[in-house]
C-alpha positions as CSV (number, residue, x, y, z in Angstrom):
1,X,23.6,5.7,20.6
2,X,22.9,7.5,17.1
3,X,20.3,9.7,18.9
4,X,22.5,10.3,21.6
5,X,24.8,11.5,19.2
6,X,22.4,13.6,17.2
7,X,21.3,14.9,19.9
8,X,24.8,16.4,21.2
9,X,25.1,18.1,17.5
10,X,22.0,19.7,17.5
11,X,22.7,20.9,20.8
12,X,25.9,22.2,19.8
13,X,24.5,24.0,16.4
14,X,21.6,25.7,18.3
15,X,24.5,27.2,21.0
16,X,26.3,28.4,18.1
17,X,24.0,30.1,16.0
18,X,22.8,32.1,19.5
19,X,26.4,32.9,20.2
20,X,26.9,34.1,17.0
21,X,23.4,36.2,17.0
22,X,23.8,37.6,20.7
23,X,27.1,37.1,21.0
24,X,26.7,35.8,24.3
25,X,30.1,33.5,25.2
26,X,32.6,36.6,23.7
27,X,31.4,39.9,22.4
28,X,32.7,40.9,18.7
29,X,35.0,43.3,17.9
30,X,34.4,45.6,15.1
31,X,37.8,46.8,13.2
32,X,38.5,49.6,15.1
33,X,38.4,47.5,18.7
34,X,35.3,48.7,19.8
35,X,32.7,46.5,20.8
36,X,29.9,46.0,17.8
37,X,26.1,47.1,18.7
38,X,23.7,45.2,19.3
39,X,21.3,43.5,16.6
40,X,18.8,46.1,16.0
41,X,16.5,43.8,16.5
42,X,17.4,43.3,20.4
43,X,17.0,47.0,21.0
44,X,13.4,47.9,22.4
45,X,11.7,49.9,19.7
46,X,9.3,52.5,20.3
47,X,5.9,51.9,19.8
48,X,3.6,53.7,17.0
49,X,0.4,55.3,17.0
50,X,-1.2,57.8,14.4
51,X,1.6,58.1,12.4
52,X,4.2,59.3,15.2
53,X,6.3,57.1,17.9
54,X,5.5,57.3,21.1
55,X,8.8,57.7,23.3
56,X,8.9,55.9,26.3
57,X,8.4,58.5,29.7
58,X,11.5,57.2,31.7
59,X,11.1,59.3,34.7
60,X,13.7,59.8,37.7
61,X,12.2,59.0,41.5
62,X,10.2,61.7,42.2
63,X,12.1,64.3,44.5
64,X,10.1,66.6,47.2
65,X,10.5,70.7,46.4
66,X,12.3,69.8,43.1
67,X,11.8,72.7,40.6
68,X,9.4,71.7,37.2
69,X,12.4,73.1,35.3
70,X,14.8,69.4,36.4
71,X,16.2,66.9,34.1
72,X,17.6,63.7,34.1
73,X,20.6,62.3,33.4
74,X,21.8,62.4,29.9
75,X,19.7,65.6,29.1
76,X,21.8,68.7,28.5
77,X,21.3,72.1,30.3
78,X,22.8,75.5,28.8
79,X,23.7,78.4,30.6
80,X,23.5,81.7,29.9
81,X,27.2,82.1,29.6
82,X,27.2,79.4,27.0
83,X,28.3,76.4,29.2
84,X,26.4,73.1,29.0
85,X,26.5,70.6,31.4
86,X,25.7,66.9,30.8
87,X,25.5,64.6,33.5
88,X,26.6,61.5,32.7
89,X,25.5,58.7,35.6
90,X,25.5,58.4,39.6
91,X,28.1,56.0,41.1
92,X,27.3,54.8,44.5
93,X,30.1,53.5,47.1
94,X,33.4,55.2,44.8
95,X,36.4,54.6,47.1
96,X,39.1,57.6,45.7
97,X,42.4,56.3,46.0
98,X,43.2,59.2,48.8
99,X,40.8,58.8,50.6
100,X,38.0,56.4,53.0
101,X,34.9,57.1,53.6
102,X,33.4,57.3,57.5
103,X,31.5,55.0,59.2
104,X,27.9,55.3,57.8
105,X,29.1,57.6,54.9
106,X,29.9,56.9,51.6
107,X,31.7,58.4,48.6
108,X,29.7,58.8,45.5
109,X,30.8,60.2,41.8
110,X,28.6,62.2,39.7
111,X,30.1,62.1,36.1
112,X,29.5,65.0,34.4
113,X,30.3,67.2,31.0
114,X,31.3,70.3,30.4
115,X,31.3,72.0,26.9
116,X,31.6,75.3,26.1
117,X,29.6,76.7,23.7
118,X,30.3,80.6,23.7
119,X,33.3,82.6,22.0
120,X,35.5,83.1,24.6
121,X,37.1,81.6,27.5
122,X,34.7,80.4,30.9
123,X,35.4,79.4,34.0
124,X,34.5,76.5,35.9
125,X,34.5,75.6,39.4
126,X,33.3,72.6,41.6
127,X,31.8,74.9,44.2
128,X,29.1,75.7,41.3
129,X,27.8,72.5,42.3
130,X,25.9,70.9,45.2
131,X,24.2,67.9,45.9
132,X,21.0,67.7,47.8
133,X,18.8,64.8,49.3
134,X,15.2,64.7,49.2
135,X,15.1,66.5,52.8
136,X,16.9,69.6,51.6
137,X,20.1,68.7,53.0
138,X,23.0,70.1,51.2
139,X,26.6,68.3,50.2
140,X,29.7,70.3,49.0
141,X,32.3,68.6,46.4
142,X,35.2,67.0,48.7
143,X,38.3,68.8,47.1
144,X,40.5,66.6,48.7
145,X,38.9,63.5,47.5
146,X,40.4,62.2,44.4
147,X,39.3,58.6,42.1
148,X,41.3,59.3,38.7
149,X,39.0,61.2,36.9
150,X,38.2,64.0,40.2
151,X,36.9,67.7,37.9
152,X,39.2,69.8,39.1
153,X,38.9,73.9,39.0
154,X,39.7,75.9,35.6
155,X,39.1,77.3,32.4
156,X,37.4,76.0,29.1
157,X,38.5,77.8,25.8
158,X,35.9,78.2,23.4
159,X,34.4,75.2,21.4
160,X,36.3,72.8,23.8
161,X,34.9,70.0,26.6
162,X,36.0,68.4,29.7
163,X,35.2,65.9,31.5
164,X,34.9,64.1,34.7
165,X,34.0,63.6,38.6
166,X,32.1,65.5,41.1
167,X,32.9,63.4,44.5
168,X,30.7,63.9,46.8
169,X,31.3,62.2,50.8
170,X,27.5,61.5,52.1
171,X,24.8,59.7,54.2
172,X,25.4,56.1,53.1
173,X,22.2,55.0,51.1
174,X,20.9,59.0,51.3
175,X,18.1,59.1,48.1
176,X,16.7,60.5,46.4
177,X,19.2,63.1,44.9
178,X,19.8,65.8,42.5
179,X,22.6,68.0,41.7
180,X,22.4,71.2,41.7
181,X,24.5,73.9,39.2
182,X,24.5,77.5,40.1
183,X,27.0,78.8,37.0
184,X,29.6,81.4,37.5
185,X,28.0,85.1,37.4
186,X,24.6,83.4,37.1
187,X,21.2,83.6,40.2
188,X,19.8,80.9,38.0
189,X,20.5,77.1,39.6
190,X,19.7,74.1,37.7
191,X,18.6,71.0,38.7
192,X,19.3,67.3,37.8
193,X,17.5,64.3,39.2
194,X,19.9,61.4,39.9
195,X,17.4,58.6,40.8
């Protein structure tokens, strides 16, 4: 009965000293209400060699035709009207709260940033942007479509950001993909690679 018994504590102090380390039951809060990082030693650390770390090469799905200039998500782009564009993730099967999506289709968001960097005023407009599968085929912002954060038309004032969704209505399961920017008064397009 007594190792019974000592068995049931030590089984209890082992589950608490991992919920406490990895926080695993119920996350902490720091003061301000945000949710506290993650030991530092969870996080994968790079590795070293000769003095300097060695990054890991995270690379999207490889896309037929797509220009050597692309970037991923999460790596910023500047154009040369002094707009940068950040996108943010892909979200597969979004249903906007106007709208359904057609047999075999779906509605995906592309979360994106917009800051600008220049002195003066710039437009922005979703028809700067189009999405395109790995077979070339093209899709245009729905305008209509609309999940709570849709990136509407207009203006950013210098040193200001906006932010929010590009919804897109398309092949269900169509991959690989990459948006593609074509700025306001610019013949340069950029490319991101979603997957």
């Amino acid at each position: 009965m007594l190792l019974l018994v000592g068995c049931c504590v030590l089984t209890a102090a082992v589950g608490w000293v991992v919920d406490e380390r990895y926080g695993i039951t119920s996350p902490k809060e720091t003061p301000a209400g945000q949710l506290a990082p993650l030991p530092e030693s969870s996080l994968p650390q790079p590795s070293v060699s000769g003095g300097t770390a060695a990054v890991p090469n995270i690379a999207p799905t490889a896309m037929p035709n797509a220009p050597v200039d692309s970037v991923g998500i999460g790596q910023p782009i500047v154009a040369s009207s002094g707009v940068e564009l950040t996108v943010f993730d892909l979200q597969r099967a979004v249903q906007p709260n106007n709208l359904a999506a057609a047999d075999g289709m779906e509605f995906v968001a592309v979360s994106v940033g917009l800051k600008n960097t220049a002195a003066g005023t710039v437009p922005v407009a979703i028809e700067e942007f189009v999405l395109k599968n790995g077979e070339g085929l093209e899709y245009q912002p729905d305008p209509q479509a609309d999940n709570g954060r849709r990136l509407s038309n207009g203006q950013i004032a210098a040193g200001q950001s906006i932010e929010g969704d590009l919804l897109f209505h398309i092949i269900k399961n169509d991959t690989p993909l990459a948006l593609v920017w074509t700025p306001a008064g610019s013949e340069k397009s950029f490319t991101v690679l979603l997957q």
